[in-house]
KEBATOR-338352 format. One record per residue: residue number from 1; residue in one letter; x, y, z of N, C-alpha, C in turn. Coordinates in steps of 0.02 Angstrom, whole numbers. Example, Ala and Ser with C-alpha at 12.3 -4.5 7.8 and 13.67 -1.06 7.14 Angstrom:
% KEBATOR-338352
seq type nX nY nZ caX caY caZ cX cY cZ
1 A 660 -284 390 615 -225 390 660 -165 390
2 S 642 -112 354 684 -53 357 645 2 394
//
This chain:
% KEBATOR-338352
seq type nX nY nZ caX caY caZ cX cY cZ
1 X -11 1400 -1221 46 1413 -1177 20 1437 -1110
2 X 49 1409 -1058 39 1446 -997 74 1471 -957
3 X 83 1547 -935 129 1572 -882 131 1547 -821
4 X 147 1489 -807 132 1482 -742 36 1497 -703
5 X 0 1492 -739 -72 1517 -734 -87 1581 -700
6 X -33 1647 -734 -18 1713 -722 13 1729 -663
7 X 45 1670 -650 86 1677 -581 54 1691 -521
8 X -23 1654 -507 -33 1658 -448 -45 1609 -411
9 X 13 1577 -398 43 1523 -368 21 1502 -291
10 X 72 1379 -331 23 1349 -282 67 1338 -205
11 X -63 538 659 -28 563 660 27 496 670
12 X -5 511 633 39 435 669 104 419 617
13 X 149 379 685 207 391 636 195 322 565
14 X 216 334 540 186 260 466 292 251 441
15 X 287 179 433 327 151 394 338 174 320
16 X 398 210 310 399 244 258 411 184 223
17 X 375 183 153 376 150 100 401 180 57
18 X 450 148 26 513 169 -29 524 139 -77
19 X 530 179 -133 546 160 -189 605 168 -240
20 X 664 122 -221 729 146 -250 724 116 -326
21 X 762 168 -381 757 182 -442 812 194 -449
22 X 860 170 -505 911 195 -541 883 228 -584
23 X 885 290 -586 882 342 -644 944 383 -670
24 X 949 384 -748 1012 411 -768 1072 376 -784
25 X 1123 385 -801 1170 345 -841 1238 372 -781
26 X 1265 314 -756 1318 301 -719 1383 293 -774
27 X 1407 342 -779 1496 355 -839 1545 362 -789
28 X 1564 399 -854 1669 392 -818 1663 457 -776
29 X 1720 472 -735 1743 535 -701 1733 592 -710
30 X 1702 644 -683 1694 710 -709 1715 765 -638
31 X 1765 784 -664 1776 830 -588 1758 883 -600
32 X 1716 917 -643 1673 955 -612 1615 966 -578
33 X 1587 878 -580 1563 862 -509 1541 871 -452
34 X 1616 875 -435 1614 873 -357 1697 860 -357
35 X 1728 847 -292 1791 824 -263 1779 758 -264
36 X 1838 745 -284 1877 660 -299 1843 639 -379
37 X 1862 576 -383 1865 547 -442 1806 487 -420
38 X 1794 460 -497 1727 413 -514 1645 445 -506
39 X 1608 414 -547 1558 429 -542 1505 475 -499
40 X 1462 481 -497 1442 535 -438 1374 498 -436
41 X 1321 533 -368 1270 480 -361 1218 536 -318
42 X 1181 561 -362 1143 603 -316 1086 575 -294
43 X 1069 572 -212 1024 548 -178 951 587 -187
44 X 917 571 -215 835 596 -229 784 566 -189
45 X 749 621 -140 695 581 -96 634 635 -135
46 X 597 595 -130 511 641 -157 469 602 -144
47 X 410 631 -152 351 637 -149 332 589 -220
48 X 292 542 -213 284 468 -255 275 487 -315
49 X 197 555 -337 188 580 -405 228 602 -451
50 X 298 622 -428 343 641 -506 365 593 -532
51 X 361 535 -507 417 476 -510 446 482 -596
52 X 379 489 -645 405 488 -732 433 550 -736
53 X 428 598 -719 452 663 -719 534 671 -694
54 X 526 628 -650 614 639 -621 648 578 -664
55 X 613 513 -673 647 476 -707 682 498 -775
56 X 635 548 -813 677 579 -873 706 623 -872
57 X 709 670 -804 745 727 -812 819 692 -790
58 X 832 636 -749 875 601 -716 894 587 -789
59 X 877 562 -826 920 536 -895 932 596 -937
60 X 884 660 -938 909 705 -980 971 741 -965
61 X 986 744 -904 1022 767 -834 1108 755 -886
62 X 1084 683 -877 1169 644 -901 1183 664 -967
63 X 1159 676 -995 1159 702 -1074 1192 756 -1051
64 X 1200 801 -1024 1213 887 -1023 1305 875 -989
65 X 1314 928 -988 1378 942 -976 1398 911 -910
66 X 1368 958 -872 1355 953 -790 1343 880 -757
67 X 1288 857 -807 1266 792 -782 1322 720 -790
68 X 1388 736 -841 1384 679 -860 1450 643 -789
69 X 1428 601 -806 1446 533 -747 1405 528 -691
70 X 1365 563 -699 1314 564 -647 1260 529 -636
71 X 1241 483 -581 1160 447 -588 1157 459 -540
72 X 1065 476 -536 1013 484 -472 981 423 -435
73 X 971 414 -391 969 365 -340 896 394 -302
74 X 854 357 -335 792 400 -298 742 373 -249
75 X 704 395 -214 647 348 -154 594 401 -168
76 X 539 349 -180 500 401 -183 438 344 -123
77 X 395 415 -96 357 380 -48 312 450 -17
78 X 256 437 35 220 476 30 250 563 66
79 X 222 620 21 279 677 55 295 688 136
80 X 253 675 178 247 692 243 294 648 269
81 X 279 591 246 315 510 259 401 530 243
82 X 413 555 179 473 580 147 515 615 181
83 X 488 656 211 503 720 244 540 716 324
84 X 462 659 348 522 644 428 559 596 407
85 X 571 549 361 631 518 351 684 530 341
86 X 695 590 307 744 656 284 780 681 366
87 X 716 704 393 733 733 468 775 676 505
88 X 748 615 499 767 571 542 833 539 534
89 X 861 558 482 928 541 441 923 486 379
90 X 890 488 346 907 444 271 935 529 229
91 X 985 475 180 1026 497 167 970 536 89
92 X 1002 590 98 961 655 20 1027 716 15
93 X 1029 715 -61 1050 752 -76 1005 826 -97
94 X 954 789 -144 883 815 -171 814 816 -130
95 X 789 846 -135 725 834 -87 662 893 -119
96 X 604 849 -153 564 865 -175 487 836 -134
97 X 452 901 -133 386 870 -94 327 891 -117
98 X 277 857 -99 209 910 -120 198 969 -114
99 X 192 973 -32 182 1042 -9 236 1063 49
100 X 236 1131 44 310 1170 70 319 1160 137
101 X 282 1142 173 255 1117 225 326 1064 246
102 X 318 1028 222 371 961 215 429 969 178
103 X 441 1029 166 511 1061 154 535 1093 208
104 X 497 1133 232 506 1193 280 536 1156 342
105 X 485 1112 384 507 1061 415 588 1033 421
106 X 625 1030 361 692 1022 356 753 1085 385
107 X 700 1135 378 761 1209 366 743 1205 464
108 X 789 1225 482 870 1249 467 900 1183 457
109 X 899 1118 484 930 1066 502 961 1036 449
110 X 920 1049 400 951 994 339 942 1024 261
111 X 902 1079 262 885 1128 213 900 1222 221
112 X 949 1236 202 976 1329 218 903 1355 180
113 X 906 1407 251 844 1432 258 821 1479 186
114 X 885 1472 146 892 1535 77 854 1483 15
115 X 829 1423 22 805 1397 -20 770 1411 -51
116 X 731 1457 -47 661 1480 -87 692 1534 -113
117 X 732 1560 -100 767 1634 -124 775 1661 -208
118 X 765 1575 -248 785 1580 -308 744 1609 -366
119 X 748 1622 -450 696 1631 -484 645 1595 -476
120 X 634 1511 -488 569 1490 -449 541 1500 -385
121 X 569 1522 -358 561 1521 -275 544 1472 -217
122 X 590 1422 -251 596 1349 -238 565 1303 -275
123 X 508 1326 -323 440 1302 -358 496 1251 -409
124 X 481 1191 -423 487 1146 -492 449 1140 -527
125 X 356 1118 -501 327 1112 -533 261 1145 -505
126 X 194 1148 -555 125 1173 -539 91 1122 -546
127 X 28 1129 -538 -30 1067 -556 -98 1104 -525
128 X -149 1075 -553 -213 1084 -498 -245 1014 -493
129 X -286 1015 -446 -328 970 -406 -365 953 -461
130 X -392 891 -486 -447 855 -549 -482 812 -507
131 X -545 810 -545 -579 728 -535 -571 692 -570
132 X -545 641 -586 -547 562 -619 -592 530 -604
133 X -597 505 -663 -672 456 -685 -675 409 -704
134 X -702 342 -729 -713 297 -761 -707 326 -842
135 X -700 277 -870 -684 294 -968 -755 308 -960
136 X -774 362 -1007 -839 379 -1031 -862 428 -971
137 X -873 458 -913 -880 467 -861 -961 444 -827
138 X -946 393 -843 -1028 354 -822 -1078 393 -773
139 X -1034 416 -714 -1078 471 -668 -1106 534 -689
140 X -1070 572 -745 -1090 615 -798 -1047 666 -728
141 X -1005 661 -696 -975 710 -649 -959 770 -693
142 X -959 818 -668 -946 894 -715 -901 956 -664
143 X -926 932 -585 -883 968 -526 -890 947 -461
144 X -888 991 -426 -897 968 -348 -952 941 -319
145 X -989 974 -357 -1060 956 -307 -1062 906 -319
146 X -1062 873 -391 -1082 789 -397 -1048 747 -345
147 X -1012 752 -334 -970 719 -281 -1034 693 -218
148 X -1067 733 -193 -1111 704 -140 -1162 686 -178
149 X -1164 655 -224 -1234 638 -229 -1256 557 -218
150 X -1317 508 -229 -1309 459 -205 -1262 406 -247
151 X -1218 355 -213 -1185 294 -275 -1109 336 -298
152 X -1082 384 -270 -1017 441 -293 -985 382 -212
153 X -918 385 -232 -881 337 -198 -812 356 -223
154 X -803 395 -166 -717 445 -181 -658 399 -167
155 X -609 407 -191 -550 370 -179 -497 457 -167
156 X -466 439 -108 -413 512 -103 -388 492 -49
157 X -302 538 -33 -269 498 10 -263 514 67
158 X -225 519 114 -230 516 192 -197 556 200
159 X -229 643 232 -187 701 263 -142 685 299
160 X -144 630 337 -88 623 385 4 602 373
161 X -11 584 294 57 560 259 70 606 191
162 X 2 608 169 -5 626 105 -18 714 95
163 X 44 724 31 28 803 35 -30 801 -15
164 X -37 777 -49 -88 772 -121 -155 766 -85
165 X -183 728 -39 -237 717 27 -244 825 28
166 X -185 853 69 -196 912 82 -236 940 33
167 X -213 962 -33 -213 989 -93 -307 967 -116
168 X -305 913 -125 -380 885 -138 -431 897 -90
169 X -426 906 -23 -468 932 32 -462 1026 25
170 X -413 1040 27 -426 1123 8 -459 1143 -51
171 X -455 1117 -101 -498 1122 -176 -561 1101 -155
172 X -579 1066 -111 -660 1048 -94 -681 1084 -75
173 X -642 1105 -22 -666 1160 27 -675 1240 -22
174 X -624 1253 -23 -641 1322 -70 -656 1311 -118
175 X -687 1277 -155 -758 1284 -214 -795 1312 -182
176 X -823 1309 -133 -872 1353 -87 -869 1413 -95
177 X -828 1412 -53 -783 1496 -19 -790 1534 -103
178 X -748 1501 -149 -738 1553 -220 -783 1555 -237
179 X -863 1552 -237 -909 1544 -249 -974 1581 -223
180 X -951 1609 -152 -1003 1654 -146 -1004 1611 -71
181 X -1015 1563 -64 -1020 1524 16 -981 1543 77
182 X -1013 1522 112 -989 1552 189 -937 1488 209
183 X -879 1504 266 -868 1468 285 -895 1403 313
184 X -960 1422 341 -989 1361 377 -1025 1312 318
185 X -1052 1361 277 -1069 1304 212 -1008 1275 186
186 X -943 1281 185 -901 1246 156 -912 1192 193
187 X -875 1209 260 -880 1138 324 -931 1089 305
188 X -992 1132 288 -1035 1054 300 -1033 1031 226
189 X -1001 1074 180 -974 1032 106 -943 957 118
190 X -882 981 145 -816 952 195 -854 887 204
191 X -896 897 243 -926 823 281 -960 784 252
192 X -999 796 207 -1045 757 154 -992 745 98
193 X -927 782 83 -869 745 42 -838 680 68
194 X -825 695 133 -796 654 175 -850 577 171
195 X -905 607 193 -959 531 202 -952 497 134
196 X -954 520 107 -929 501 21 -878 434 8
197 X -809 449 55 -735 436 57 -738 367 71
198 X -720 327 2 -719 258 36 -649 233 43
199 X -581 261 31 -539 249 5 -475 298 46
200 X -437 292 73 -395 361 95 -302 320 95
201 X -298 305 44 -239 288 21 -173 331 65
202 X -109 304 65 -60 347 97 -6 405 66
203 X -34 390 0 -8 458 -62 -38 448 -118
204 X -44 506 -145 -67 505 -218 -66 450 -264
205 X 2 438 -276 15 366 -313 -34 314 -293
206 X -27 280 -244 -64 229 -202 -120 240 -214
207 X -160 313 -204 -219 321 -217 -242 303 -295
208 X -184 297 -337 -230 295 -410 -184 234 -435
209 X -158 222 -385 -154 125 -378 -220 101 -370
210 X -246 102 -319 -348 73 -306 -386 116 -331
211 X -356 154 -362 -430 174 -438 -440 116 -485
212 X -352 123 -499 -367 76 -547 -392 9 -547
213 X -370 -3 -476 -388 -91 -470 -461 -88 -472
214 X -488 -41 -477 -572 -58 -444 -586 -18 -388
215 X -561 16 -352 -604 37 -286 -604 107 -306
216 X -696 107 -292 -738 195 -298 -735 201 -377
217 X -766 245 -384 -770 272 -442 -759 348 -458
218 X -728 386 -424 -722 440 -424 -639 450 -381
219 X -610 478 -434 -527 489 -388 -511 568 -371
220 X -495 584 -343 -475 653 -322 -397 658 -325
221 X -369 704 -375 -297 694 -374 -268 754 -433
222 X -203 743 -428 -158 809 -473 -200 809 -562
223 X -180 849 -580 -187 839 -667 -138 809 -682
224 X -83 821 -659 -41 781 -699 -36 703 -688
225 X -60 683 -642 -74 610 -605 -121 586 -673
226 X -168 620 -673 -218 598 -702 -186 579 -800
227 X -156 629 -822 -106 631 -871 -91 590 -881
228 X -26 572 -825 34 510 -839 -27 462 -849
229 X -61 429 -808 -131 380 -810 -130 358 -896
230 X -157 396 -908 -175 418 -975 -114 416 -1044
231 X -64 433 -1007 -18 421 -1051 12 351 -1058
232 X 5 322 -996 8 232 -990 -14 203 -1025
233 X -89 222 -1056 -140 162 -1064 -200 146 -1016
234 X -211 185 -975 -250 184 -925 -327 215 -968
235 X -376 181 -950 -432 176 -958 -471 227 -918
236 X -457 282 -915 -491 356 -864 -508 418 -885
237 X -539 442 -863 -521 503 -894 -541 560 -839
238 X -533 631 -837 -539 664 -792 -572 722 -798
239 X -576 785 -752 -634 858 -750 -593 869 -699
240 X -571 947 -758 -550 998 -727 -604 1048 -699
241 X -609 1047 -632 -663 1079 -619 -665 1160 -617
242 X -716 1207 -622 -733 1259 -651 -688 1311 -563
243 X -694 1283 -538 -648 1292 -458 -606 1258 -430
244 X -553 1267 -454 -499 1218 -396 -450 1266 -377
245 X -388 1232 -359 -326 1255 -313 -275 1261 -339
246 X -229 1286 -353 -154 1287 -385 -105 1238 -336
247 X -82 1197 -371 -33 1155 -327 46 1177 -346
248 X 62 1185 -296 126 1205 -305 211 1171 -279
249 X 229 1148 -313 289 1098 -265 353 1118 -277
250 X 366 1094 -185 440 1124 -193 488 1086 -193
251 X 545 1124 -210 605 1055 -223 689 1093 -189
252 X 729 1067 -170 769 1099 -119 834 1063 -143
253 X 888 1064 -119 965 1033 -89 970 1049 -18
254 X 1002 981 -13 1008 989 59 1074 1004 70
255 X 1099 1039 131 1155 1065 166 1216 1025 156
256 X 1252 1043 109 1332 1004 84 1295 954 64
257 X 1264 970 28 1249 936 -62 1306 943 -107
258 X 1314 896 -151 1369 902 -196 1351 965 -265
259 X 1396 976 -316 1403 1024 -352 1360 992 -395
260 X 1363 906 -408 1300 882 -452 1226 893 -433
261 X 1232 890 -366 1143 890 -337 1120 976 -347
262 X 1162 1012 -332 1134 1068 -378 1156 1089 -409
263 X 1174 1054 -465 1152 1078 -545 1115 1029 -561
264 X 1097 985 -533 1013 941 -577 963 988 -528
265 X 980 1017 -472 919 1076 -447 895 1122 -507
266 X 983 1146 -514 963 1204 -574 933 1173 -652
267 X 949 1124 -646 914 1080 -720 862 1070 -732
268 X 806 1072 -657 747 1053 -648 691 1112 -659
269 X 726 1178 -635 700 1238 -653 723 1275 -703
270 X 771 1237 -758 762 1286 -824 700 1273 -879
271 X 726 1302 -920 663 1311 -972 660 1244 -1003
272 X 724 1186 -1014 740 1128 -1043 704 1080 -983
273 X 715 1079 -922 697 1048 -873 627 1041 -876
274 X 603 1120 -869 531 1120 -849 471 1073 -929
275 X 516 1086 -992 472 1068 -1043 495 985 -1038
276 X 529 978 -987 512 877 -974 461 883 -910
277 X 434 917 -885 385 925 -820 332 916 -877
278 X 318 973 -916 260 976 -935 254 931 -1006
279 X 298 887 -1027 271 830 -1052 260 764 -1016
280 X 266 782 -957 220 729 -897 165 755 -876
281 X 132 791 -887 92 841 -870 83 874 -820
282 X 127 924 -811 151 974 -742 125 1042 -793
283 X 109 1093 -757 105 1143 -768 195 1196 -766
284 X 225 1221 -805 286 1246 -793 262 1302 -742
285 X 342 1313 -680 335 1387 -664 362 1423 -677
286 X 394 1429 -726 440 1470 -769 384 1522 -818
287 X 377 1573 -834 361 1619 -872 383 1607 -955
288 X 334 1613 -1012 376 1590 -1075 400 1543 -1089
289 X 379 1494 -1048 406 1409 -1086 342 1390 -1141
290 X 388 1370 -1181 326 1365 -1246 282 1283 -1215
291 X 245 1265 -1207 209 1202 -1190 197 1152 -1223
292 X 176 1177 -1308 153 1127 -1348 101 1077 -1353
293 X 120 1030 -1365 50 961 -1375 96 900 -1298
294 X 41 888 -1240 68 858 -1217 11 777 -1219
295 X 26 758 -1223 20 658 -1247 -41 644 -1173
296 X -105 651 -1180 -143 600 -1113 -191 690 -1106
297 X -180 728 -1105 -225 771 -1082 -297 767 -1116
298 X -337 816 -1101 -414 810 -1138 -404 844 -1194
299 X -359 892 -1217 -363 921 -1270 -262 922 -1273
300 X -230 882 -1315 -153 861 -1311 -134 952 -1308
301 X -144 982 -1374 -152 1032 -1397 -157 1114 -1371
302 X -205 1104 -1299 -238 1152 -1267 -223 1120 -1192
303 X -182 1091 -1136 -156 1042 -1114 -191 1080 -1043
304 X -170 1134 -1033 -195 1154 -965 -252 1201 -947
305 X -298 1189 -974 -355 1244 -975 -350 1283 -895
306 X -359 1362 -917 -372 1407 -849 -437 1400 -810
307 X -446 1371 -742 -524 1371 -720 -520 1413 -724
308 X -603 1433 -692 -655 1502 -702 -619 1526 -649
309 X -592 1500 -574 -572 1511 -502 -517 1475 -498
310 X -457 1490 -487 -380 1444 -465 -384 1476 -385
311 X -377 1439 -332 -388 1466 -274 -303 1442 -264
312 X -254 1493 -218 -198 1490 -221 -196 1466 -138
313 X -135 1472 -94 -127 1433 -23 -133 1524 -9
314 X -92 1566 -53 -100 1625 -22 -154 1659 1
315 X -198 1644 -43 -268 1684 -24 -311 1622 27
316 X -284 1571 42 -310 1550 97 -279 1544 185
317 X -228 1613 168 -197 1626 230 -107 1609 234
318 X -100 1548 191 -38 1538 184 -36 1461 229
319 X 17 1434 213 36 1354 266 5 1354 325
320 X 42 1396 355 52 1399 432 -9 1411 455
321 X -57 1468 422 -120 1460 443 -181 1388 435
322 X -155 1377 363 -203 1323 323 -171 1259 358
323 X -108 1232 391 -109 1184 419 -127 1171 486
324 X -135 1235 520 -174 1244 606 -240 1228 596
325 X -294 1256 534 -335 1282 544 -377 1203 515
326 X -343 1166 486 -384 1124 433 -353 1054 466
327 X -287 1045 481 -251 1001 490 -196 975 556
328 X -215 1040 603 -198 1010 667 -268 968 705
329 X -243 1005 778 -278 960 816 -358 959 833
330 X -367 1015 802 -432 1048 828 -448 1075 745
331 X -400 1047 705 -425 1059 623 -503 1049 612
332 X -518 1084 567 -590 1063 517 -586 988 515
333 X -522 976 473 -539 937 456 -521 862 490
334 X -463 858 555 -457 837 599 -529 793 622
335 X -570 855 634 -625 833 683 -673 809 643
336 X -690 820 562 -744 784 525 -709 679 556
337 X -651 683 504 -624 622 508 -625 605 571
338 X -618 627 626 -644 598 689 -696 567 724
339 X -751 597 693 -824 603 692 -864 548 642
340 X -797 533 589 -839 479 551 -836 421 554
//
């Protein structure tokens, strides 16, 4: 079982690529709903990696009281990408992203600033940063360092769209840092990861789209990514490394949302909700959700092992610092990718 892993929690403009999904069962009338009569239709924008995760909570949804006549209408595409599309006016009721970053962005305009206010504190789901591998792990990878060594050929996605890109570059970076290293030894970690990078996909998904086809041999991405993989039929397998990052995602309603869009909010963060997260392999943030055996992990049984180091956004300053400092203009990491 895991508490939440003791609760210490996780430029260009691009053609948003979308992915509409009927999820959930479209019935008869329910006015407790919303106002007026017929069916109801809650608009879901996210971030590409939950896609199995929302697809069943969208059907468990309709089963429940609240849910029924209700179907979700979802796009999923990369979070950053998600996010100014949201701003820019496509239509959301729901709005789930990688990182808070691309929530925040919405408030005041399209998200009340009280969103985080709740028992999760906006949180749906957890995860940490993994390496994925070839079946068998042919490179014999075990953590970070292998990563630079000669014939390692990373596949990971593009900071500039991708929140999962963020998440996998901060876990590189602070393996260092949690470790005894100086800032400047991280940096030049950073860069010999980077020289590595053959691959910089525009979200997570995409990224373990060209794993699979063949490109690199080494993927950088969620646990639970790596999971669903695995729970497909996918031929991979992955390393939880002895240092990574807590990923943490947030999930919102937007401003005159209907009475359905939040209560599948509130559906998403109960204890019923969260134990369909973590049989996709999400980490719950709920306290006391029993976990069980989840289907694709390395041990079904033992599903989320605690690293030796979970490095949180908090102890690396928080967003606002970690997106100036790594990911603006004069970022770390800005200027490696510039340079290469």
């Amino acid at each position: 079982m895991t508490t939440s892993l003791t609760r210490t929690r996780r430029v260009v403009a691009v053609t948003v690529a979308t992915l509409a999904a009927a999820v959930g069962v479209a019935a008869c009338a329910s006015s407790s709903n919303g106002a007026g009569g017929g069916s109801k239709t809650i608009d879901l924008v996210a971030y590409s990696v939950p896609k199995p995760a929302y697809d069943a909570l969208g059907t468990a949804f309709a089963k429940t009281a609240a849910g029924k006549g209700v179907s979700v209408q979802a796009s999923y595409g990369p979070s950053g990408s998600q996010s100014k599309a949201v701003a820019a006016g496509q239509t959301a009721d729901y709005v789930a992203f990688s990182t808070e970053p691309d929530l925040t962005k919405l408030v005041p305009s399209k998200v009340d600033a009280s969103w985080n206010s709740g028992p999760t504190k906006g949180l749906v789901s957890d995860s940490v940063v993994v390496i994925v591998v070839r079946k068998g792990n042919p490179l014999h990878i075990t953590g970070w360092d292998d990563l630079t060594k000669d014939g390692v050929k990373i596949v990971t996605p593009d900071p500039a769209s991708s929140g999962s890109a963020k998440w996998n570059i901060l876990a590189a970076y602070s393996h260092v840092t949690a470790t005894g290293g100086t800032q400047s030894a991280a940096q030049t970690y950073l860069k010999s990861f980077f020289g590595h990078v053959v691959s910089r996909a525009s979200s997570g998904s995409d990224a373990m789209k060209q794993f699979l086809a063949g490109t690199g041999n080494v993927l950088i991405s969620y646990e639970d990514e790596a999971i669903a993989a695995r729970q497909a039929g996918e031929s991979v397998d992955y390393v939880v490394p002895d240092q990574t990052i807590l990923i943490q995602n947030p999930a919102a309603v937007t401003k005159g949302a209907s009475q359905a869009a939040k209560d599948f909010l509130t559906f998403a963060e109960s204890a019923q909700g969260q134990q369909i997260f973590i049989s996709k392999g999400f980490r719950p943030v709920l306290d006391g959700v029993q976990v069980g055996t989840v289907e694709g992990a390395n041990d079904p049984s033992n599903p989320f092992p605690t690293p030796t180091t979970l490095v949180t956004i908090d102890q690396l300053g928080g967003w606002s610092k970690v997106n100036d400092e790594f990911f603006g203009d004069n970022g770390i990491v800005t200027k490696i990718e510039s340079s290469s």
